[in-house]
ChimeraX commands (.cxc) that place a marker at each C-alpha (Angstrom):
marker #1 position -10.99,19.78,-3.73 radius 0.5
marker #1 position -8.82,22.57,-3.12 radius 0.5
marker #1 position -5.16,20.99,-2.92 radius 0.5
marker #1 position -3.92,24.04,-0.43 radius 0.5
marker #1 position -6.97,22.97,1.65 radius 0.5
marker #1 position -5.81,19.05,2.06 radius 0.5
marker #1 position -4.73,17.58,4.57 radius 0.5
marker #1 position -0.70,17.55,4.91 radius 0.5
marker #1 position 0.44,15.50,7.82 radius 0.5
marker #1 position -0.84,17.80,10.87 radius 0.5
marker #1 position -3.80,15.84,11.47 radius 0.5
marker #1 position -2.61,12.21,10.90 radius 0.5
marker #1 position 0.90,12.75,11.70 radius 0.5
marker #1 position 1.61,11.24,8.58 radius 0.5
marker #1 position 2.87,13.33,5.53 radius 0.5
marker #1 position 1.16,12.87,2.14 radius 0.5
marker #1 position 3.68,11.62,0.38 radius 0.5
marker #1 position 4.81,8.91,2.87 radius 0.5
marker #1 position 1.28,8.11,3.39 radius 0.5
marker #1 position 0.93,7.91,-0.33 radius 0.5
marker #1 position 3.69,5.44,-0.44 radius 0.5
marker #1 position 2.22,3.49,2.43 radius 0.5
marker #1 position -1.12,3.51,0.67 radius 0.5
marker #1 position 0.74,2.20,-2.33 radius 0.5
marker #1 position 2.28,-0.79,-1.19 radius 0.5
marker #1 position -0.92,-1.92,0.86 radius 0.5
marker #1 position -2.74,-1.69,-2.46 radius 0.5
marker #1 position -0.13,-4.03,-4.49 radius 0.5
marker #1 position 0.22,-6.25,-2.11 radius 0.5
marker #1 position -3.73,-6.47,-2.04 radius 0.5
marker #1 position -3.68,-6.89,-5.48 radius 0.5
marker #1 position -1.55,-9.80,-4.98 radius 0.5
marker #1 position -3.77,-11.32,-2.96 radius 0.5
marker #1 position -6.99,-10.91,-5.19 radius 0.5
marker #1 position -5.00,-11.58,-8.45 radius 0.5
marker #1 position -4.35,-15.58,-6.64 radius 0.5
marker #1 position -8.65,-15.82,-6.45 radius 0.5
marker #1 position -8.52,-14.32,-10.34 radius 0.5
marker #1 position -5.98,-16.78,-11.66 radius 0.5
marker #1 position -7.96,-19.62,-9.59 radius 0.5
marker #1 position -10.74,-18.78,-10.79 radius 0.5
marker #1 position -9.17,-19.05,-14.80 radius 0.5
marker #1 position -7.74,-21.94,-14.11 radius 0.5
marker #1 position -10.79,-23.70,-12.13 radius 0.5
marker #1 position -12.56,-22.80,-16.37 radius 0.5
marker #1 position -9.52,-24.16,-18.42 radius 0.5
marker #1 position -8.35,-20.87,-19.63 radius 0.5
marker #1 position -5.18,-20.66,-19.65 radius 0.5
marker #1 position -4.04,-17.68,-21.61 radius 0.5
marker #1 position -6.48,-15.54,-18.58 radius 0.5
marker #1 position -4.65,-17.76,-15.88 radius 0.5
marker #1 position -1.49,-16.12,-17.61 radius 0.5
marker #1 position -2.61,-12.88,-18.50 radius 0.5
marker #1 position -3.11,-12.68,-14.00 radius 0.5
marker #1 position 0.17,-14.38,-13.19 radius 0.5
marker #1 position 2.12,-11.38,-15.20 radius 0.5
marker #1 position -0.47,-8.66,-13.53 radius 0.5
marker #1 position 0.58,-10.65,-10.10 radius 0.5
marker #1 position 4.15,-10.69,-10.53 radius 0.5
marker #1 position 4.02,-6.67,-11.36 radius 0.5
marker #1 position 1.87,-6.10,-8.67 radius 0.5
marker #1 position 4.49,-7.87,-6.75 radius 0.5
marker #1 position 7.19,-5.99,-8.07 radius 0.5
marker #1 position 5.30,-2.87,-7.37 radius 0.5
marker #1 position 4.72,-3.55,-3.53 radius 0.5
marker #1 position 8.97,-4.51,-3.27 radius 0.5
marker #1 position 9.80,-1.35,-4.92 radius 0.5
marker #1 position 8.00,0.30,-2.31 radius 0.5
marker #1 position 8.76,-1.12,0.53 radius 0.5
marker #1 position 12.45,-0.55,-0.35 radius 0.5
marker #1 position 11.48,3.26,-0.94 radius 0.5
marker #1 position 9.57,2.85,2.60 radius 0.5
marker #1 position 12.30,1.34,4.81 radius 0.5
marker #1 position 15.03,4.49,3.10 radius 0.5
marker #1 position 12.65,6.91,4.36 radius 0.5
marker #1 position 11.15,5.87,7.38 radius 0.5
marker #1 position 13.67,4.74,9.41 radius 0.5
marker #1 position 16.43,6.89,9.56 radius 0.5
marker link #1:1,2 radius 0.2
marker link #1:2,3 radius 0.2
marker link #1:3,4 radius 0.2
marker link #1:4,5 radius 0.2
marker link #1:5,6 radius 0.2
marker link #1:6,7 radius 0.2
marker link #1:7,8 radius 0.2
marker link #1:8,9 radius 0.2
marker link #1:9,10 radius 0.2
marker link #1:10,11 radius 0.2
marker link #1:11,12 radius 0.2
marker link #1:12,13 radius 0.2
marker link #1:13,14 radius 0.2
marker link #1:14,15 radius 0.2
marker link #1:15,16 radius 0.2
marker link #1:16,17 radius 0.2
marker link #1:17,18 radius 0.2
marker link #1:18,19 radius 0.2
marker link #1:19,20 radius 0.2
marker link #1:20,21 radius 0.2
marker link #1:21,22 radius 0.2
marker link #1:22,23 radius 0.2
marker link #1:23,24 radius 0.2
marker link #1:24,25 radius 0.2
marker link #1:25,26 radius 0.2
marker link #1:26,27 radius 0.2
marker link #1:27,28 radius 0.2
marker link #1:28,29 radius 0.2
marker link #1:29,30 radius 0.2
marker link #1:30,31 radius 0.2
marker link #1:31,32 radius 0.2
marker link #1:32,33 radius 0.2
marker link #1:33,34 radius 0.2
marker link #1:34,35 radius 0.2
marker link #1:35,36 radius 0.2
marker link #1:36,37 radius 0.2
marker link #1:37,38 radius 0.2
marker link #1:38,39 radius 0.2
marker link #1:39,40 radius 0.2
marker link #1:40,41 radius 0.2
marker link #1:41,42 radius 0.2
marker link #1:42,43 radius 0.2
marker link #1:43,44 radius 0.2
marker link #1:44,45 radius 0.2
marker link #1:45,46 radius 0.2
marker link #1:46,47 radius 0.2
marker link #1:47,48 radius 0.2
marker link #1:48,49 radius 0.2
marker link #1:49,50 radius 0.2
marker link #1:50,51 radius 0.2
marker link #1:51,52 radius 0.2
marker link #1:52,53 radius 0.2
marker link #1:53,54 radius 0.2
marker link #1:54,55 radius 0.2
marker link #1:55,56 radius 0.2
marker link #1:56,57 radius 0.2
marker link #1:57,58 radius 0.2
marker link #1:58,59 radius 0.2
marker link #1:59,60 radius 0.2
marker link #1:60,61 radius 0.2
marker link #1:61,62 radius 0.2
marker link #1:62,63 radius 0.2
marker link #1:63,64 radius 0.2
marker link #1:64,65 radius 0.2
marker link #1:65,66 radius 0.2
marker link #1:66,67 radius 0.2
marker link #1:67,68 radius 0.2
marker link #1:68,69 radius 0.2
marker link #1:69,70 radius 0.2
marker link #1:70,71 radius 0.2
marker link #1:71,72 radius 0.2
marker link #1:72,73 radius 0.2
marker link #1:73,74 radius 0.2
marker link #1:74,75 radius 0.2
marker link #1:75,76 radius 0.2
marker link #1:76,77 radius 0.2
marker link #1:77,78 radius 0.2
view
């Protein structure tokens, strides 16, 4: 796709790169929420170390969603 062809904001009223960051957070925080059925799921087996392996994936997920929203709320409401 030609990238001076994409859409930059005049159609959804949204700029790219807030929209990116938008996008981003939903998609952590969605990963939070699947990551919960993945370390159930571990767990509901016995294995621990997979229970563990999620957790950490959760808690950067986490992280990743905060970040954002901290980058969101500095440039979106000003």
């Amino acid at each position: 796709m030609d990238p001076s062809t994409q859409e930059t904001g005049k159609v959804t009223g949204t700029q790219d790169k807030d929209y990116n960051l938008i996008w981003f957070v939903e998609q952590c925080l969605s990963n939070v929420l699947r990551l919960e059925n993945y370390i159930a799921d571990a767990e509901r087996t016995g294995d621990q170390e997979l229970a563990s392996f999620f957790r950490r994936a959760q808690a950067e997920s986490r992280k990743g969603a905060e970040q954002g929203k901290e980058l969101l709320s500095k440039r979106l409401i000003k």
